[in-house]
C-alpha positions as a Markdown table, in Angstrom:
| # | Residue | x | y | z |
|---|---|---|---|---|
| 1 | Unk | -82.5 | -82.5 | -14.2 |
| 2 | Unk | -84.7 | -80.2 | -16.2 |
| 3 | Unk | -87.5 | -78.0 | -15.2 |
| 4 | Unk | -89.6 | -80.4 | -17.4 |
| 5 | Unk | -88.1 | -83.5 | -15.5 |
| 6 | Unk | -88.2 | -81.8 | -12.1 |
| 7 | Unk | -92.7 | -81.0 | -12.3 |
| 8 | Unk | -92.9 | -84.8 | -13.6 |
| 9 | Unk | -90.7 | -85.5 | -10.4 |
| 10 | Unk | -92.4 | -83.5 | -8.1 |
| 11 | Unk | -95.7 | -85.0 | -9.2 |
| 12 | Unk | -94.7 | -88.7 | -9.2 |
| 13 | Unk | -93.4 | -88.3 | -5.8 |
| 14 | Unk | -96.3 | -86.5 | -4.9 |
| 15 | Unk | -99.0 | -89.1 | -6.0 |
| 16 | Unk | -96.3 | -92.0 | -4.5 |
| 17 | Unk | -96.5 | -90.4 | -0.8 |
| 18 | Unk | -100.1 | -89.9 | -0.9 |
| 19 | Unk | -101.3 | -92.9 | -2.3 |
| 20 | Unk | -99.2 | -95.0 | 0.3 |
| 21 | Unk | -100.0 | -93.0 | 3.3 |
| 22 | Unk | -97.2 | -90.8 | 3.9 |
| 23 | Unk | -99.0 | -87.5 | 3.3 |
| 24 | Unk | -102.9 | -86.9 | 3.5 |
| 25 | Unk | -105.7 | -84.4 | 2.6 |
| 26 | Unk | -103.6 | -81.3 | 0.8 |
| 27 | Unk | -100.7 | -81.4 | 4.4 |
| 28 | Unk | -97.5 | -81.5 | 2.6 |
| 29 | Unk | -95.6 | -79.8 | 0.1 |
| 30 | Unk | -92.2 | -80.6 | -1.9 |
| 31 | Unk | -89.8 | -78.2 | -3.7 |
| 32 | Unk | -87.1 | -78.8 | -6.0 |
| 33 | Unk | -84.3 | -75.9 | -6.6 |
| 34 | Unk | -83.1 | -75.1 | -10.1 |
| 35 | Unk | -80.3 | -73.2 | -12.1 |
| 36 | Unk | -82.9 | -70.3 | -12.5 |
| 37 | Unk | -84.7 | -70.5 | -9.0 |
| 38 | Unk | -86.9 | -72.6 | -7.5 |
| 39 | Unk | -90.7 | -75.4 | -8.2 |
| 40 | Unk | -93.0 | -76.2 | -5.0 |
| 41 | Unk | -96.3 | -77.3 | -5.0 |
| 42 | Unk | -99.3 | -74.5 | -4.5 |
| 43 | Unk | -100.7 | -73.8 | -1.5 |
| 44 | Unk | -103.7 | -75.9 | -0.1 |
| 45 | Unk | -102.9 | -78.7 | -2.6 |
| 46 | Unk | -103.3 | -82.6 | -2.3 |
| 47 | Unk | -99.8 | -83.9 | -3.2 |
| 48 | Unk | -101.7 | -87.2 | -4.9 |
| 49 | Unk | -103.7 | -84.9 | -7.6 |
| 50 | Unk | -100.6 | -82.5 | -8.7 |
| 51 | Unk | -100.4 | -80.7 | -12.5 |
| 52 | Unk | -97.3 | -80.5 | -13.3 |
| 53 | Unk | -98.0 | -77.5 | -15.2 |
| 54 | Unk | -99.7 | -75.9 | -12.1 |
| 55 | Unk | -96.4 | -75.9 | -9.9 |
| 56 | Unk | -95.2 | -72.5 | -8.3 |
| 57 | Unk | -92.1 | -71.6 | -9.5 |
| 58 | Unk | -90.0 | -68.7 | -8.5 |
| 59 | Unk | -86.9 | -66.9 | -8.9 |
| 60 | Unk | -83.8 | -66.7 | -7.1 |
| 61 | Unk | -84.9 | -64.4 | -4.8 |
| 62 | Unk | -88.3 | -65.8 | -4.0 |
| 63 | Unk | -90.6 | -63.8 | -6.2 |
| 64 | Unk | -92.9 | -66.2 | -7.5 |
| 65 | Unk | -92.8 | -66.0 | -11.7 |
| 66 | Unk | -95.4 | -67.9 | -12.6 |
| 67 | Unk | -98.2 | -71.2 | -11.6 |
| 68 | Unk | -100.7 | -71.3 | -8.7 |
| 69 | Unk | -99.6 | -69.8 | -5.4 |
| 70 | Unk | -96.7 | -70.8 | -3.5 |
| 71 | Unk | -96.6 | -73.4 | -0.6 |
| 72 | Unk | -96.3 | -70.6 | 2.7 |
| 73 | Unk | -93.0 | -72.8 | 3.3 |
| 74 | Unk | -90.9 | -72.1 | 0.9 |
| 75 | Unk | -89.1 | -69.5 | 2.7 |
| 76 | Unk | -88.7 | -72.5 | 5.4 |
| 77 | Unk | -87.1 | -74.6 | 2.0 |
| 78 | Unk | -84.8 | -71.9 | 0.8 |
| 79 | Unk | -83.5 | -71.6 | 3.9 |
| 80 | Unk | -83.0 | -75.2 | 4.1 |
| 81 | Unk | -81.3 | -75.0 | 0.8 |
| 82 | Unk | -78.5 | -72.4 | 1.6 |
| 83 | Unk | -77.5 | -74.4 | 4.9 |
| 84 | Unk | -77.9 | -77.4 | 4.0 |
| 85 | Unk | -75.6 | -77.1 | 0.5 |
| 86 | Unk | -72.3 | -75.6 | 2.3 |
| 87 | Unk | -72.0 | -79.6 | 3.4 |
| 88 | Unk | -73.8 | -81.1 | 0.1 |
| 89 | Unk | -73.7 | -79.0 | -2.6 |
| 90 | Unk | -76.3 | -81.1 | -4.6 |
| 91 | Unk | -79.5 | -80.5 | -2.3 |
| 92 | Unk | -81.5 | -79.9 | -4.8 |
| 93 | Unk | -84.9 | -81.2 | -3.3 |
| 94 | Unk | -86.9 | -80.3 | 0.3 |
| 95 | Unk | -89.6 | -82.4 | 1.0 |
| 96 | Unk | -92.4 | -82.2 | 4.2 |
| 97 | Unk | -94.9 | -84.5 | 5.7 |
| 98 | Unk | -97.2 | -84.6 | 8.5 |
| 99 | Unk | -96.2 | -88.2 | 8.7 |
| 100 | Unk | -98.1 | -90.1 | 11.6 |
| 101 | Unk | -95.7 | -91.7 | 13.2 |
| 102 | Unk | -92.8 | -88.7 | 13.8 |
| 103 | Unk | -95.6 | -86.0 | 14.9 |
| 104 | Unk | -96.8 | -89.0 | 17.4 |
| 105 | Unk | -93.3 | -89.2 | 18.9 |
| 106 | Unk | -93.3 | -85.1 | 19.7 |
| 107 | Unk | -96.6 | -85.4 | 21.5 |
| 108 | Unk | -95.6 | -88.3 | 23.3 |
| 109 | Unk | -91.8 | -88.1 | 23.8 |
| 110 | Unk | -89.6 | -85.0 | 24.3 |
| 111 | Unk | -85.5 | -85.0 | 23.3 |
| 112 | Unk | -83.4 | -83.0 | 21.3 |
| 113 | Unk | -82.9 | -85.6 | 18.5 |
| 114 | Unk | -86.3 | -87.2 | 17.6 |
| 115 | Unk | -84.7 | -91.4 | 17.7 |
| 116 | Unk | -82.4 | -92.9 | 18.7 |
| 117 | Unk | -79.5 | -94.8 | 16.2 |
| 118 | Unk | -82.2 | -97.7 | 16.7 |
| 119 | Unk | -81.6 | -99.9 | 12.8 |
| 120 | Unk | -78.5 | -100.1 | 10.6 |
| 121 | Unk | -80.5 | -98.2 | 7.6 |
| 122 | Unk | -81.8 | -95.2 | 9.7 |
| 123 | Unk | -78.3 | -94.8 | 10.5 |
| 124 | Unk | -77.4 | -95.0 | 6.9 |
| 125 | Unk | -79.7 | -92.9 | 5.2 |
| 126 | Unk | -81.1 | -91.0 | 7.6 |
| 127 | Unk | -79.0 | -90.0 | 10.6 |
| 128 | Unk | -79.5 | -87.7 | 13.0 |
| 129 | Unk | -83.0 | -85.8 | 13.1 |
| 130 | Unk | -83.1 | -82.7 | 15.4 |
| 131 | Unk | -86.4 | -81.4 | 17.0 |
| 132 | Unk | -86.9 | -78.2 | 17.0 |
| 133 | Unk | -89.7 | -76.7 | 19.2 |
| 134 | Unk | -93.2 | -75.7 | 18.0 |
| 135 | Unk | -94.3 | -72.6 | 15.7 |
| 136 | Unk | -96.8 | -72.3 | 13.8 |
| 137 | Unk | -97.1 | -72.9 | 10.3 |
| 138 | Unk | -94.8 | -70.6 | 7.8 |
| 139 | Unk | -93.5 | -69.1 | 11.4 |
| 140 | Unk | -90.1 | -67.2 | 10.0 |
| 141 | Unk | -88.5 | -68.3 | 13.8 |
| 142 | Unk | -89.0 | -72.2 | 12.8 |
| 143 | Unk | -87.3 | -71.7 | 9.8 |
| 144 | Unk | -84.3 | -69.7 | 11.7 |
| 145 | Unk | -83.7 | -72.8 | 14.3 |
| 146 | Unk | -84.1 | -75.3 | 10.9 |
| 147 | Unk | -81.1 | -73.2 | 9.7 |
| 148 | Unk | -79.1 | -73.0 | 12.9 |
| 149 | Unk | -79.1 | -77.0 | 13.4 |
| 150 | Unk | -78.5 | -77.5 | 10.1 |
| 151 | Unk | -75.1 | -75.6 | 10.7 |
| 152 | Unk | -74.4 | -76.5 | 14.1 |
| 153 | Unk | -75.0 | -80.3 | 12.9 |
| 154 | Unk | -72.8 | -79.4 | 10.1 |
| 155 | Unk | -69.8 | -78.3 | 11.6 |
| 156 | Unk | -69.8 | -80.6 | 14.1 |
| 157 | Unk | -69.0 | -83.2 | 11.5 |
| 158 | Unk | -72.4 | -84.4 | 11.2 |
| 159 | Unk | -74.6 | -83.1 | 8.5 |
| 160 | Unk | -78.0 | -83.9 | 8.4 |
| 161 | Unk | -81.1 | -84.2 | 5.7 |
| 162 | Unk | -84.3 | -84.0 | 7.6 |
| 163 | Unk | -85.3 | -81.7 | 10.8 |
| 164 | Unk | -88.5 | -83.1 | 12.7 |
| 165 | Unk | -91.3 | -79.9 | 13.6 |
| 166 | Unk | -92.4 | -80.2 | 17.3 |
| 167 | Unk | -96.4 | -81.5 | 16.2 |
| 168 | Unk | -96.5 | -80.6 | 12.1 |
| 169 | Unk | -93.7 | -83.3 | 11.0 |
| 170 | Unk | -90.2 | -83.8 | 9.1 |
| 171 | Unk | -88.0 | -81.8 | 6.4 |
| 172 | Unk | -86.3 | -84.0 | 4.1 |
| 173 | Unk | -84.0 | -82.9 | 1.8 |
| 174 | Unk | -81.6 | -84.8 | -0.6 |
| 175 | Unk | -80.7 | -84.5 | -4.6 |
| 176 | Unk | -83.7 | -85.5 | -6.0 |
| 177 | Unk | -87.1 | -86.2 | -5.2 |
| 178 | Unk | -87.1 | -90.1 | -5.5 |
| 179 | Unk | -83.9 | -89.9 | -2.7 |
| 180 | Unk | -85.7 | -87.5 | -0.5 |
| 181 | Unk | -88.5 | -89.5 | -0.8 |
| 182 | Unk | -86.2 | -92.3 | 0.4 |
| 183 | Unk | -85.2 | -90.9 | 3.3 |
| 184 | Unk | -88.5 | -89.7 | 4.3 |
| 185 | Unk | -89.6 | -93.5 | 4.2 |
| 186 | Unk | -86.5 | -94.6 | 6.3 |
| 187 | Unk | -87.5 | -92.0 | 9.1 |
| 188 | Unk | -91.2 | -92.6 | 9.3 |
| 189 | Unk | -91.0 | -95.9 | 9.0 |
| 190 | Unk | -88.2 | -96.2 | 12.1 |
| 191 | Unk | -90.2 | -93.8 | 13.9 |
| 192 | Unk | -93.5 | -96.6 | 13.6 |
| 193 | Unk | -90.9 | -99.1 | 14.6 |
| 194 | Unk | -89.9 | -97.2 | 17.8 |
| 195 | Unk | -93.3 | -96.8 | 18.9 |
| 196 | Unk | -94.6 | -100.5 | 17.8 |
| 197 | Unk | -91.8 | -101.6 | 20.4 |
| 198 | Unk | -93.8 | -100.1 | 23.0 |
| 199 | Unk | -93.0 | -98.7 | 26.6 |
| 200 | Unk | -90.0 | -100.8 | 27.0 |
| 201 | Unk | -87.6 | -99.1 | 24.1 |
| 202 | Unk | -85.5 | -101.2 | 22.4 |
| 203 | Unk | -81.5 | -100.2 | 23.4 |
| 204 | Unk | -80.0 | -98.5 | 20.0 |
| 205 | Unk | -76.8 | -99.5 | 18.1 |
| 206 | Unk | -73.6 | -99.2 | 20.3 |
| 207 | Unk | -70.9 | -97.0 | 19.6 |
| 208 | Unk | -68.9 | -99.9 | 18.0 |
| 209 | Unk | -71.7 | -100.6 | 15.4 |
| 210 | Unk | -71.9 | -97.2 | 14.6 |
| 211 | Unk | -68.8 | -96.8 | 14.4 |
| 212 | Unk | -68.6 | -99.7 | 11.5 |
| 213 | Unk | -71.9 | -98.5 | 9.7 |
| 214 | Unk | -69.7 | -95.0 | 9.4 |
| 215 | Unk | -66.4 | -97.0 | 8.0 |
| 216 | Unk | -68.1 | -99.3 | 5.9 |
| 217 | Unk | -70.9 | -97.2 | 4.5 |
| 218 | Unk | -70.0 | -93.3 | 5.4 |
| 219 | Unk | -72.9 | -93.3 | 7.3 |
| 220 | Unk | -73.3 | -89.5 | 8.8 |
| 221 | Unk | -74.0 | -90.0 | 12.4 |
């Protein structure tokens, strides 16, 4: 993908989460890593009314090069970059939402994985989604524990693509923006699911249907 391709991306994606209700007011940012460094949206921006040509961009080492300010989280995505690419080498995109549904389940629920293996496709796509405990926004500690459950999760034999933030929401992160966007939909819309099924939770798939989901489809749980 070229840096052209990737601000078109990161817009269309963008406008796609906001207008259907997966990101709201300017909460949210997305990045996108490239041969000479890295794209994510300014600071304070509404994902639905991006300019492509307004995109941060920086280099390799962080400095930004040129745009409006960089998103405070992009140290939080380049950290997610260097773990999460020892197990896929083709991360190339970090997206995060204040989706509804996950932050409900951190304010309601507490557990180190935020669900349970509860559908076939949030198995499949998604997998497992570790919580990791409340900082503040941009807080350099939160991005530390992203980075340690990215490898612990790693070298267990289970690498993961999204992290859930104790009250603020997921990290997604996949090869492009349309598949990060993907799994972002898979995990907020199983998390609704979860809490639609109300106090009496629903019993998740059994080892043996894992077990087939990770034969059949090398699903990563």
């Amino acid at each position: 993908m070229t840096e052209t391709q990737a601000r078109e991306e990161i817009c269309r994606t963008g406008r796609s989460l906001f207008e259907r209700g997966y990101v709201h007011a300017t909460a949210g940012n997305i990045s996108v890593r490239l041969n000479d460094g890295f794209l994510i949206t300014p600071t304070d921006a509404c994902l639905g009314f991006l300019d492509p040509a307004r995109l941060a961009k920086l280099d390799t080492q962080g400095q930004q090069t040129s745009g409006d300010r960089a998103s405070k989280t992009i140290a939080l995505h380049t950290r997610i970059y260097t773990a999460a690419r020892k197990f896929d080498p083709h991360t190339a995109c970090v997206i995060h939402t204040h989706s509804t549904h996950c932050v409900a389940l951190t304010l309601t629920e507490s557990g180190d994985e935020l669900l349970p293996a509860l559908t076939p496709y949030f198995v499949m796509k998604v997998g497992h989604v570790p919580v990791i405990a409340y900082h503040r926004p941009g807080a350099p500690e939160a991005a530390e524990q992203v980075a340690q459950a990215i490898e612990r999760m790693g070298a267990a034999g289970t690498p993961i693509r999204a992290v859930m933030l104790t009250r603020l929401g997921p990290n997604v992160w996949h090869d492009t923006p349309a598949a990060a966007m993907a799994v972002l939909e898979e995990l907020e819309e199983t998390a609704r699911l979860h809490m639609l099924a109300g106090p009496t939770r629903p019993a998740p798939l059994n080892a043996d249907q894992i077990d087939e989901l990770r034969t059949t489809f090398g699903a990563r749980w």
